[in-house]
MITITOR-971782 format. One line per field, with one value per residue: x, y, z of N, C-alpha, C, O in turn; residue in one letter. Coordinates in steps of 0.05 Angstrom, whole numbers, plus 5000, padded with zeros to 4 digits. Layout:
# MITITOR-971782
n.xx: (X  ...)
n.yy: (Y  ...)
n.zz: (Z  ...)
ca.xx: (X  ...)
ca.yy: (Y  ...)
ca.zz: (Z  ...)
c.xx: (X  ...)
c.yy: (Y  ...)
c.zz: (Z  ...)
o.xx: (X  ...)
o.yy: (Y  ...)
o.zz: (Z  ...)
r: (A  ...)
# end
This chain:
# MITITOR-971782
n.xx: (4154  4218  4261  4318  4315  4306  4349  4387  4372  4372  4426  4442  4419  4449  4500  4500  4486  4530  4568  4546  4562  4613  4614  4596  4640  4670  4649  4643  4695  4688  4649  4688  4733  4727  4755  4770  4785  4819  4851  4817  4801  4851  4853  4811  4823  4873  4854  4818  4855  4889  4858  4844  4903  4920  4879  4901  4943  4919  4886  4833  4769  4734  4764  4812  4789  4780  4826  4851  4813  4827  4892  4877  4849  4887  4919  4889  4889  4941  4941  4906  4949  4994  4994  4942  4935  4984  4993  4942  4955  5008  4972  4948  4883  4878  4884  4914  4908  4879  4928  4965  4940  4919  4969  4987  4948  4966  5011  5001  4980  5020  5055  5025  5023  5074  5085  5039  5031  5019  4967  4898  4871  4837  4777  4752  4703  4663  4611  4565  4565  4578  4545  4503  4431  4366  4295  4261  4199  4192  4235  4299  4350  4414  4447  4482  4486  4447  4457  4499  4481  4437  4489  4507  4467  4449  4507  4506  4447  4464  4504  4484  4447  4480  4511  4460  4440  4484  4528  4575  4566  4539  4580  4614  4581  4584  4628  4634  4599  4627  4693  4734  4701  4680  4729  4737  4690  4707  4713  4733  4779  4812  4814  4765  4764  4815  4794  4745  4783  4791  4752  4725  4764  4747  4700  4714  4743  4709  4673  4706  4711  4662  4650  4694  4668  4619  4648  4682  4744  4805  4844  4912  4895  4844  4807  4806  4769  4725  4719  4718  4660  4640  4651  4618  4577  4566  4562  4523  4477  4489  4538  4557  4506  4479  4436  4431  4481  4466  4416  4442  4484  4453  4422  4464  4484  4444  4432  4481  4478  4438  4447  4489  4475  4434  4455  4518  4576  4617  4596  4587  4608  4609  4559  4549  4583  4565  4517  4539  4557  4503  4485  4516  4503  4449  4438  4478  4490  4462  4420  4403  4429  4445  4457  4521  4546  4594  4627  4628)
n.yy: (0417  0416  0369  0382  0432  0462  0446  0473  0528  0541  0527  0574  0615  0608  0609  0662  0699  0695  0727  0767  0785  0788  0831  0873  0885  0908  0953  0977  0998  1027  1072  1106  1118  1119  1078  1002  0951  0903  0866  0832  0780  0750  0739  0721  0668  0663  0669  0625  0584  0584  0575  0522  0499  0512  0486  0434  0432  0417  0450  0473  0479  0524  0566  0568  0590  0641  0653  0654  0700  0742  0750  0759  0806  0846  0846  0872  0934  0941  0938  0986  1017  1014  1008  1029  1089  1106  1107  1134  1184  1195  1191  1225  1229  1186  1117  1088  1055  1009  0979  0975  0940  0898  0880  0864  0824  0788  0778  0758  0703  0683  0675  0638  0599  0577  0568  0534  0503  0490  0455  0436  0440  0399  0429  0436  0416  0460  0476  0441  0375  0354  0319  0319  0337  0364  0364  0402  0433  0379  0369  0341  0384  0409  0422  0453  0495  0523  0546  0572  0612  0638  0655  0688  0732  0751  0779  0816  0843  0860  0899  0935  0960  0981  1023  1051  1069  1069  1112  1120  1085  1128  1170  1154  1144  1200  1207  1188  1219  1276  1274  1325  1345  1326  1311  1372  1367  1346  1289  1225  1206  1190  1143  1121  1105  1065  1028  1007  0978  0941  0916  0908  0874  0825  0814  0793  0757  0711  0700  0680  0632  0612  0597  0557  0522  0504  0484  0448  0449  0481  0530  0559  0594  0609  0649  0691  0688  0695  0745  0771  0772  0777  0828  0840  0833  0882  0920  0908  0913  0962  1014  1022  1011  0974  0934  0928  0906  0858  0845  0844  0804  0759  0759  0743  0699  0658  0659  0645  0592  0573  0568  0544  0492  0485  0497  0506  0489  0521  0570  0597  0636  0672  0693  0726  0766  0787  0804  0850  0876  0895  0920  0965  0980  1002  1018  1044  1071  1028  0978  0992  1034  1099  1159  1195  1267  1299  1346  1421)
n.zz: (0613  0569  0592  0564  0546  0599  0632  0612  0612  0665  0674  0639  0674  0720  0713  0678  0724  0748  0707  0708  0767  0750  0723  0757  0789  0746  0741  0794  0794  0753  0767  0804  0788  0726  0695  0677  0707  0666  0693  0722  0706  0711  0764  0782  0766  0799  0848  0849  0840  0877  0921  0898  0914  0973  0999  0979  1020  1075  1090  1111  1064  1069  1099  1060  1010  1038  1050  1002  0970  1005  0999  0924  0938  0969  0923  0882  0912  0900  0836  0836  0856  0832  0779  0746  0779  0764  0710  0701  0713  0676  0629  0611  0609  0567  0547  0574  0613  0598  0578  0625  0665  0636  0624  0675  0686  0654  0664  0722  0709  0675  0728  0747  0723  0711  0777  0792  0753  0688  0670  0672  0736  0789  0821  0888  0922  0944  0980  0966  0928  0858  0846  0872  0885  0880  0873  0828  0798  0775  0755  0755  0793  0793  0860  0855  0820  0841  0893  0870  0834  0879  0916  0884  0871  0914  0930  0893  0905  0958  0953  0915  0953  0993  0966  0956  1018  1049  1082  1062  1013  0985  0978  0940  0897  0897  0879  0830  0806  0809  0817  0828  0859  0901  0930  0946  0986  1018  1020  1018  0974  0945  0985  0974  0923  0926  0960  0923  0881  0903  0935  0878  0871  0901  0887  0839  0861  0885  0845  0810  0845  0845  0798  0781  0811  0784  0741  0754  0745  0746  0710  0685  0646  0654  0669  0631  0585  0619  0641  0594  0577  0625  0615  0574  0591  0621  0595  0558  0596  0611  0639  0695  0723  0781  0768  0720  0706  0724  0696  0647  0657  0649  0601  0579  0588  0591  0525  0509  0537  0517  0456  0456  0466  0432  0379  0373  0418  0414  0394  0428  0457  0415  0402  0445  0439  0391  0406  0438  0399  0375  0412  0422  0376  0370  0424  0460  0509  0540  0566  0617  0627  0626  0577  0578  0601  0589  0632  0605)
ca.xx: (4177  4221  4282  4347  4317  4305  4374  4404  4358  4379  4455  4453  4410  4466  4526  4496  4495  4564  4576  4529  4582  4639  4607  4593  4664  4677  4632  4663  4722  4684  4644  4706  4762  4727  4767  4761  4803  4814  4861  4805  4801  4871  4849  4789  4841  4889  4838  4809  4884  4902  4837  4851  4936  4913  4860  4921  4956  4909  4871  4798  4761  4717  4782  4824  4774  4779  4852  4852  4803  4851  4905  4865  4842  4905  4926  4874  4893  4962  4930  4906  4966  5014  4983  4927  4942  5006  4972  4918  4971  5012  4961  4929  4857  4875  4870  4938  4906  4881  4942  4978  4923  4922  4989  4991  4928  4977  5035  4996  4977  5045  5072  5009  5039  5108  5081  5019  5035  4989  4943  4881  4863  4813  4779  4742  4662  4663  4584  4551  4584  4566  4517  4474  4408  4344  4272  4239  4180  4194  4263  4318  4362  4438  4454  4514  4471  4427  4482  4518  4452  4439  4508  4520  4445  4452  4519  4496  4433  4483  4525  4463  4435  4501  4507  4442  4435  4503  4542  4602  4554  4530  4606  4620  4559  4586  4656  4623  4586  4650  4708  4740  4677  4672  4749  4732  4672  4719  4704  4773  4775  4835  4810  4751  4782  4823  4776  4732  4787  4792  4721  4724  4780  4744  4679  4728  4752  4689  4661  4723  4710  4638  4653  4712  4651  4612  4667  4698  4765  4823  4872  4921  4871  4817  4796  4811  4740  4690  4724  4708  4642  4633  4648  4600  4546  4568  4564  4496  4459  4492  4565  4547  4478  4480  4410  4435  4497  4446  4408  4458  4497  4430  4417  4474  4489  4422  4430  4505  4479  4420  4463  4521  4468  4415  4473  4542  4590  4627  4587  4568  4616  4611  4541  4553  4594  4546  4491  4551  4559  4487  4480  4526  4492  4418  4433  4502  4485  4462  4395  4392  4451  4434  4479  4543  4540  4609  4627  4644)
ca.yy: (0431  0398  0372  0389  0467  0468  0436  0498  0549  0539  0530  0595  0631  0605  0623  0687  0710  0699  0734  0795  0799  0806  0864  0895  0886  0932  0969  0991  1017  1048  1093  1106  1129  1121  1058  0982  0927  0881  0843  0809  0749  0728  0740  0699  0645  0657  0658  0596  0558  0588  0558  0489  0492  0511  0461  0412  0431  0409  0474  0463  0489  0552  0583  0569  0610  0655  0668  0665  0726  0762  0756  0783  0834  0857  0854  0889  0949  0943  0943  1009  1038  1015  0999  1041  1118  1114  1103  1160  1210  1191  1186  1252  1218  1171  1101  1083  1038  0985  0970  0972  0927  0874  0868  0852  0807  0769  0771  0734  0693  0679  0670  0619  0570  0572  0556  0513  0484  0498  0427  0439  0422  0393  0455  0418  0414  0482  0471  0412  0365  0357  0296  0332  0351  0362  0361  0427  0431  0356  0364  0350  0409  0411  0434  0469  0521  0544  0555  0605  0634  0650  0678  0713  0752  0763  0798  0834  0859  0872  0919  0949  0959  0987  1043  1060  1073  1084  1141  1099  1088  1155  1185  1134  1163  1234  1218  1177  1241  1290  1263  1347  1369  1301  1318  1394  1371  1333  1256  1213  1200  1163  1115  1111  1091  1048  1000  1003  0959  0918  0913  0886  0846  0802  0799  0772  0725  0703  0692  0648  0606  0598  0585  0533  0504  0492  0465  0429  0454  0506  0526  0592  0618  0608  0673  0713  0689  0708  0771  0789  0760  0803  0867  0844  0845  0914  0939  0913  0923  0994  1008  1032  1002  0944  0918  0922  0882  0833  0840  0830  0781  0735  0745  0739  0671  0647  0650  0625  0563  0562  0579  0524  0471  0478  0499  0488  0509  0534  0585  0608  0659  0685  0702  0747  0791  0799  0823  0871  0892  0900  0936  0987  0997  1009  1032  1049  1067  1003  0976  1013  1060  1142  1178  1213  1279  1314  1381  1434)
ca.zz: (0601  0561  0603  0557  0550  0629  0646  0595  0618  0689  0675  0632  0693  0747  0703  0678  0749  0760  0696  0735  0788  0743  0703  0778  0790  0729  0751  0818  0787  0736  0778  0819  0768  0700  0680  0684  0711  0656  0696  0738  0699  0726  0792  0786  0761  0821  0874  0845  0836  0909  0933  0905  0929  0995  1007  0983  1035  1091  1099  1101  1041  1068  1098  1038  0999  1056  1045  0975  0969  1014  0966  0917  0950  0965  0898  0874  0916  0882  0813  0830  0858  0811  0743  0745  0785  0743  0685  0690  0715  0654  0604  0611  0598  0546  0555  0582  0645  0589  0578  0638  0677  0614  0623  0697  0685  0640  0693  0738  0686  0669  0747  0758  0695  0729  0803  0793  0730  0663  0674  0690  0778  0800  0843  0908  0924  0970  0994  0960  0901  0834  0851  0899  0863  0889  0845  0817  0774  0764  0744  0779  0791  0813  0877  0855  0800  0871  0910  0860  0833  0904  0933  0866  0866  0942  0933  0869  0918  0980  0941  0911  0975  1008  0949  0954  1041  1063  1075  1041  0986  0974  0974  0923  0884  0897  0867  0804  0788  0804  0845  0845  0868  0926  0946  0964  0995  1050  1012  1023  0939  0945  1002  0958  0901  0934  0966  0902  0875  0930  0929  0855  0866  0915  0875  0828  0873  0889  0815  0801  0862  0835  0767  0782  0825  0765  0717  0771  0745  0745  0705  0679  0624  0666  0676  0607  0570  0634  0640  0566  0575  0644  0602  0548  0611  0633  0563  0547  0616  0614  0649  0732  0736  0781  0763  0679  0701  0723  0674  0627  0654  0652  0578  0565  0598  0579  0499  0508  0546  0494  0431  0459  0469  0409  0355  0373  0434  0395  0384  0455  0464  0393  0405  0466  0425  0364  0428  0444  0380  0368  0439  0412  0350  0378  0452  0456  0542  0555  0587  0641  0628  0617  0565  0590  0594  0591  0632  0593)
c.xx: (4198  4258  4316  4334  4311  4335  4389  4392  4362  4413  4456  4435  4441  4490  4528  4495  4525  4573  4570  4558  4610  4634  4610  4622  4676  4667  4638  4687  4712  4673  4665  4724  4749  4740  4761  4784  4804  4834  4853  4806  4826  4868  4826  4810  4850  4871  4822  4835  4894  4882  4841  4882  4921  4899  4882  4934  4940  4889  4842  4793  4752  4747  4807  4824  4776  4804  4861  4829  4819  4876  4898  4849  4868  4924  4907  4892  4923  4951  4938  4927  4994  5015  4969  4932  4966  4998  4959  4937  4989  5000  4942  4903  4861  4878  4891  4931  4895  4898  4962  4958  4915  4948  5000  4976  4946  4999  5028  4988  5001  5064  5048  5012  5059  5100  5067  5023  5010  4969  4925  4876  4842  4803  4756  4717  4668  4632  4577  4574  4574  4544  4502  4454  4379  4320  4258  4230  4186  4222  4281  4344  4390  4440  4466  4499  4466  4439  4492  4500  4451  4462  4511  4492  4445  4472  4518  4478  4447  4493  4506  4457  4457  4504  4487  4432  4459  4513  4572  4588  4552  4548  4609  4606  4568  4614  4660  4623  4609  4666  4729  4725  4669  4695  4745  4718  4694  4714  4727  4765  4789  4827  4784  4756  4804  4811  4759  4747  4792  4771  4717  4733  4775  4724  4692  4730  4731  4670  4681  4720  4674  4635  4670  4688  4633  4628  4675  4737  4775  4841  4883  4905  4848  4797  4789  4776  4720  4698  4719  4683  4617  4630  4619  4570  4542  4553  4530  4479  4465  4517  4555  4519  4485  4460  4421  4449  4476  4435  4423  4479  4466  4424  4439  4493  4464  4418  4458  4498  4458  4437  4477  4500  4444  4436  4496  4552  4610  4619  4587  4579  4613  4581  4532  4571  4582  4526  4518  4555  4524  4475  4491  4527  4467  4413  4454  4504  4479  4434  4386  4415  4435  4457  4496  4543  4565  4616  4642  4669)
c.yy: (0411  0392  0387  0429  0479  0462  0468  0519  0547  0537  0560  0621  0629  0613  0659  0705  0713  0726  0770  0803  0804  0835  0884  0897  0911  0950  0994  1003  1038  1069  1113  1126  1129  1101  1033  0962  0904  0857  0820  0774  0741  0737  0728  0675  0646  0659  0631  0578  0562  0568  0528  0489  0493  0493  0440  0406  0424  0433  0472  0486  0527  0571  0585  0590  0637  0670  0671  0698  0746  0769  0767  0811  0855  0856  0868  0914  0960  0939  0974  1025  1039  1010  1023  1071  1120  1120  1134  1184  1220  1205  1214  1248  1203  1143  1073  1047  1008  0964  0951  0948  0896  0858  0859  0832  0785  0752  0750  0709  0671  0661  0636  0589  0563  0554  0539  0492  0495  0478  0441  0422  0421  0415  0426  0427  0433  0480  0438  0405  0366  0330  0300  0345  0353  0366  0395  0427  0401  0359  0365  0363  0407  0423  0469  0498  0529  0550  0580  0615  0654  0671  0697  0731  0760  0783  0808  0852  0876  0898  0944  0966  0982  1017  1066  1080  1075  1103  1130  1110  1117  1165  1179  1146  1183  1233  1202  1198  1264  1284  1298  1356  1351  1309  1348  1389  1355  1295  1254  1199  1186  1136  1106  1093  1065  1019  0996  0980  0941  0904  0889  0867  0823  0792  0787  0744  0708  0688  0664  0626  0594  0583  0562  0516  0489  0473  0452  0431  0472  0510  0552  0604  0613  0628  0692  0713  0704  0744  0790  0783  0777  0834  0863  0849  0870  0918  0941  0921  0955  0999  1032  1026  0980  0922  0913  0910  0856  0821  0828  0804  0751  0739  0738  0709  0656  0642  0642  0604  0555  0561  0546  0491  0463  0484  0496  0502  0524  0562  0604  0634  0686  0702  0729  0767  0805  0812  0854  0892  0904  0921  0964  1005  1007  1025  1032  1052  1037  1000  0997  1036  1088  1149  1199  1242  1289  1346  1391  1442)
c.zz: (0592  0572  0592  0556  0579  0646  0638  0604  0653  0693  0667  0656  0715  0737  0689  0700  0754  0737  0708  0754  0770  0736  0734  0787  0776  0738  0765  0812  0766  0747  0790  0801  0735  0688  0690  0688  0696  0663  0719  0727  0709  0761  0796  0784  0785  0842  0876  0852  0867  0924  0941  0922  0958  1016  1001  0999  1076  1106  1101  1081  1042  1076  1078  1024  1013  1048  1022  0959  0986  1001  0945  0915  0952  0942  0882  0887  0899  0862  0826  0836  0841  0787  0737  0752  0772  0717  0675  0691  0691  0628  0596  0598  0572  0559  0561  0596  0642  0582  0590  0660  0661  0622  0651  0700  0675  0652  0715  0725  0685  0707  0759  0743  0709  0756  0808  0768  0706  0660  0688  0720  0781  0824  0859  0916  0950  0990  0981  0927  0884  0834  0869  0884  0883  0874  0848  0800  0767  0760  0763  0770  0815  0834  0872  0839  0825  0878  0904  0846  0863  0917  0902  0858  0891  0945  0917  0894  0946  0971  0923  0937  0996  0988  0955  0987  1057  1063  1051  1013  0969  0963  0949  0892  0874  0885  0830  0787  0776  0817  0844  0864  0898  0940  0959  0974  1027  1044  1001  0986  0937  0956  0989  0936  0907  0946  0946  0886  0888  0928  0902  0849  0873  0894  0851  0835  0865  0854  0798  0815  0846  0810  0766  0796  0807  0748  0729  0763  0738  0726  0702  0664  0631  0663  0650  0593  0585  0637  0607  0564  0598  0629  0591  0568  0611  0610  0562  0571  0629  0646  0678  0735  0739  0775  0731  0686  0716  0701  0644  0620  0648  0618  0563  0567  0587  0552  0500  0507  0515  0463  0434  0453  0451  0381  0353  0393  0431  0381  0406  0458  0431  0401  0424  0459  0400  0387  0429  0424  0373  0386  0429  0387  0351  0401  0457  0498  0545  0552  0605  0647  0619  0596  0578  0583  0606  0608  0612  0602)
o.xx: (4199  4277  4332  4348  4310  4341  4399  4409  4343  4424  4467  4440  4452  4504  4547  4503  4538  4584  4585  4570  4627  4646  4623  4626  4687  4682  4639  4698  4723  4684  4660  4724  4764  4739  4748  4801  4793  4838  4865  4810  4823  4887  4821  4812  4838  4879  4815  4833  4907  4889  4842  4882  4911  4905  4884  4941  4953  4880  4832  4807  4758  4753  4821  4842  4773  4804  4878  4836  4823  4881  4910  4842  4868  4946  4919  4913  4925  4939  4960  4928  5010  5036  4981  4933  4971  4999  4962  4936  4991  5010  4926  4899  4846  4876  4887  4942  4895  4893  4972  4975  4906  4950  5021  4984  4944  5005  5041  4993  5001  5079  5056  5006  5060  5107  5074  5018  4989  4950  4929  4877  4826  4818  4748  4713  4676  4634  4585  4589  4554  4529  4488  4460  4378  4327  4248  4243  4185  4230  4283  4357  4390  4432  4462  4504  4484  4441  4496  4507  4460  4457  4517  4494  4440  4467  4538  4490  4442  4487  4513  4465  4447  4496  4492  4419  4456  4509  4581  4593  4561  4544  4608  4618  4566  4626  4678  4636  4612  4657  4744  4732  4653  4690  4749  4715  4691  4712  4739  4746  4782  4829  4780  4751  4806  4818  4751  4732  4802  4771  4710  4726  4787  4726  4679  4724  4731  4659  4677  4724  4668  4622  4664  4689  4629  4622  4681  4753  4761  4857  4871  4900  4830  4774  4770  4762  4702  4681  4718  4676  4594  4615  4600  4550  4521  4528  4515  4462  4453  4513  4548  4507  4493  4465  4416  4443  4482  4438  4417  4486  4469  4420  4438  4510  4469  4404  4459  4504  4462  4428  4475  4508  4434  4429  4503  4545  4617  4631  4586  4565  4615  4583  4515  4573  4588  4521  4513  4556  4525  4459  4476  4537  4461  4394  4457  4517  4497  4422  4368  4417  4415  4479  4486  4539  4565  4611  4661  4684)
o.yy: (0390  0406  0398  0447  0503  0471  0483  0537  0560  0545  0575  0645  0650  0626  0675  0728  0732  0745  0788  0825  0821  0856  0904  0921  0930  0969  1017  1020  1060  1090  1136  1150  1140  1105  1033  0959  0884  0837  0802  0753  0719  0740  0726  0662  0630  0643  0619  0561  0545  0549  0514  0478  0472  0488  0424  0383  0427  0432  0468  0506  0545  0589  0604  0606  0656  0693  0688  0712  0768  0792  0788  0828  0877  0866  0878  0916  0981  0922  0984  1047  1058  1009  1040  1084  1144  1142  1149  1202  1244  1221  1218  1260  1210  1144  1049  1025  0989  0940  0930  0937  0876  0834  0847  0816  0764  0728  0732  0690  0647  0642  0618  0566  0541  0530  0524  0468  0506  0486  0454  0398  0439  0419  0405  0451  0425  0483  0417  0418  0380  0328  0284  0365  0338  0376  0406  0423  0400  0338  0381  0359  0404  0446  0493  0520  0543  0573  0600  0639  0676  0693  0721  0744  0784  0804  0822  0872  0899  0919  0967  0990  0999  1036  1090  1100  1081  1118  1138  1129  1123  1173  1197  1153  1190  1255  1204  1203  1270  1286  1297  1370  1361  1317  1349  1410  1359  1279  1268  1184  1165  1114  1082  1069  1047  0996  0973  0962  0922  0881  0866  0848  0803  0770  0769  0722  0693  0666  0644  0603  0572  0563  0545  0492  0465  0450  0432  0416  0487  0491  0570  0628  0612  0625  0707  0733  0719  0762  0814  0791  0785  0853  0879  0862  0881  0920  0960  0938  0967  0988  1055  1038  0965  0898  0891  0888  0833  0800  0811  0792  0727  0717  0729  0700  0639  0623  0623  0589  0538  0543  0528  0472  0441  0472  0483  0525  0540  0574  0628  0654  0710  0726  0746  0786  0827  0836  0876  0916  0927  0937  0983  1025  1022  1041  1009  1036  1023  1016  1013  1050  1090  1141  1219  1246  1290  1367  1381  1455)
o.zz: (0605  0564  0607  0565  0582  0668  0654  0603  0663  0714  0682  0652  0723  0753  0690  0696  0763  0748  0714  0754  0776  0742  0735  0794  0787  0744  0759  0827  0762  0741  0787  0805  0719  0664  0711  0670  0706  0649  0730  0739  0721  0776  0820  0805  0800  0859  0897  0870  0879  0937  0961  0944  0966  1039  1020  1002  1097  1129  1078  1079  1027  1060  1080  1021  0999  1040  1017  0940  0976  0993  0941  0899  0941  0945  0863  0874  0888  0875  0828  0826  0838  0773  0724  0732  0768  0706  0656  0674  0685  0613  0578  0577  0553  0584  0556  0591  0658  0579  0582  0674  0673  0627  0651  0717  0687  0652  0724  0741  0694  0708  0774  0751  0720  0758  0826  0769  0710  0645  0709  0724  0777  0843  0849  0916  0972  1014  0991  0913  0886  0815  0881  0871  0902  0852  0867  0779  0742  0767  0782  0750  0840  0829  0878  0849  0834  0869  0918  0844  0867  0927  0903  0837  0891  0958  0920  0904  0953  0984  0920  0936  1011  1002  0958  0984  1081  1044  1030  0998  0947  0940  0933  0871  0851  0882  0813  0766  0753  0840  0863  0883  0914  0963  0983  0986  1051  1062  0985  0980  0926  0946  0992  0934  0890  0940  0949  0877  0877  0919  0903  0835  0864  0883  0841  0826  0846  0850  0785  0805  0840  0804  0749  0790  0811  0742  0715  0775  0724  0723  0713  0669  0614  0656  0650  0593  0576  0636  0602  0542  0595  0632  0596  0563  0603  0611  0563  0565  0647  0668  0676  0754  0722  0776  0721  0676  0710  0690  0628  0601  0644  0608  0541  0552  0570  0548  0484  0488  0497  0449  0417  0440  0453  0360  0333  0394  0448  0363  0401  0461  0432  0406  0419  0474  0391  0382  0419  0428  0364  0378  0427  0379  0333  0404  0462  0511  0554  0538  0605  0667  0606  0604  0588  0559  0631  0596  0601  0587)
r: (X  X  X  X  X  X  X  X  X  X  X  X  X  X  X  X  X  X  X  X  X  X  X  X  X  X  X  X  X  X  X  X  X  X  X  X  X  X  X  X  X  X  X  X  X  X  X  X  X  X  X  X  X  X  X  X  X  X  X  X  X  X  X  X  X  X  X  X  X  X  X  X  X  X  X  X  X  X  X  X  X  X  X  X  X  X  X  X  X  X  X  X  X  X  X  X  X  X  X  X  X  X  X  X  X  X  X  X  X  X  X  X  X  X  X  X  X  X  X  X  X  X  X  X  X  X  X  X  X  X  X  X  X  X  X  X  X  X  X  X  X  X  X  X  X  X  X  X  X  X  X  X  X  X  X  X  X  X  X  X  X  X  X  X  X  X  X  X  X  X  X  X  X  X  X  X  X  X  X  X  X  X  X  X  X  X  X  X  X  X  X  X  X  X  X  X  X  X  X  X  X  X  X  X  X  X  X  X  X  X  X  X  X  X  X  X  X  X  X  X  X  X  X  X  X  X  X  X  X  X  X  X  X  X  X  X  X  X  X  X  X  X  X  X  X  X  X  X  X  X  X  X  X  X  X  X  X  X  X  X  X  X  X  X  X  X  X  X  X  X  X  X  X  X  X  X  X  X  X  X  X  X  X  X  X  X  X  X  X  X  X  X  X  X  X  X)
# end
């Protein structure tokens, strides 16, 4: 195999995963309430830039990460209760909560320039460094790709897995399908909805810490591209299937890396929005999405 399309075909597998857990991110709010957090990308940023400050400050690395996913976690939950349930109550189903969730995305955005500075930081080797490789099929293969392949298809299958055989899950399910018809049944809709963005906010976290692990650096607009890049997963692997945001984040990291590194990089992201657009002109559900079917 010929090394430069095995190096690219293994970056765009290990970054298409990550891109997987953003879409599932969306995901979780989408089943939940019907709308999408597009202000994860600056919470991938700030759990990344918290990560590195923290570790500056003499913290070891894993609990850094530790307490920077708690931060966004609990900002997530604030999303939903002050961007978002204002929003919907407001907007009497129109589409208020893009707004109001953009514009807090940008806020932090904005407060992360001020406090950290706008230079990109060096983010710090959380498992192995960027010169740790080991040989597959003959080739030798970064550490750092296995690593976040691995945690970001394990917590893709977790969260699968959890949906699918808990009672949690199931509720979750039952307020997707109708959340009137889950609250008379005695299913806490609120506390649902509530940890759903909690939930997303971390797998946020978590996707920024992986992705600063690849690039090896941080900065304030860190976040804004993978989060349009996460949708474009959802979109095409079909918006509440977590196997299509797999699916989709993998092709759609896979012809980026291929696109960026046989035609120009310049291109990479352009390409993942012509699939989106083309997704929406042939299969408008998705991959593995079903067509919505309105009550009367």
């Amino acid at each position: 195999m010929d090394d430069f399309f095995f190096s690219l075909l293994l970056a765009g597998v290990s970054v298409g995963a990550v891109y997987a857990l953003i879409a599932l991110g969306l995901n979780l709010t989408f089943w939940t309430t019907k709308t999408l957090n597009f202000g994860q990308g600056s919470l991938m940023m700030l759990c990344a830039m918290l990560t590195v400050w923290l570790s500056s400050q003499g913290i070891g690395v894993a609990l850094a990460v530790l307490g920077s996913l708690a931060v966004v976690a609990a900002l997530g939950m604030f999303i939903e209760r002050w961007t978002v349930r204002p929003a919907l109550k407001a907007s009497g189903g129109s589409m208020g909560w893009v707004v109001s969730t953009l514009g807090f995305g940008i806020f932090l955005q904005g407060m992360a320039a001020k406090y950290f500075g706008s230079q990109a930081m060096a983010f710090p080797d959380v498992v192995f460094s960027a010169q740790d490789y080991v040989t597959l099929f003959g080739q030798y293969v970064s550490l750092q790709y296995l690593v976040v392949l691995a945690v970001a298809v394990a917590l893709i299958l977790a969260l699968e897995l959890f949906v699918r055989k808990t009672v949690w899950g199931r509720a979750v399910h039952a307020v997707s399908l109708d959340p009137e018809l889950a609250l008379v049944q005695g299913i806490p809709v609120r506390r649902l909805v509530l940890g759903s963005f909690m939930l997303s906010s971390i797998l946020a976290g978590v996707a920024g810490v992986l992705i600063a692990q690849i690039g090896g650096t941080v900065d304030p607009a860190f976040g804004f591209d993978l989060v349009l890049l996460g949708f474009v997963a959802a979109v095409l692997g079909g918006m509440g299937s977590s196997f299509g945001a797999l699916a989709g984040g993998l092709v759609v990291g896979i012809l980026s890396k291929l696109v960026g590194g046989y035609v120009s990089t310049a291109a990479e992201h352009g390409i993942a929005f012509a699939l989106l657009m083309l997704a929406l002109a042939v299969r408008p559900q998705g991959l593995f999405g079903r067509p919505e079917v309105s009550k009367a």
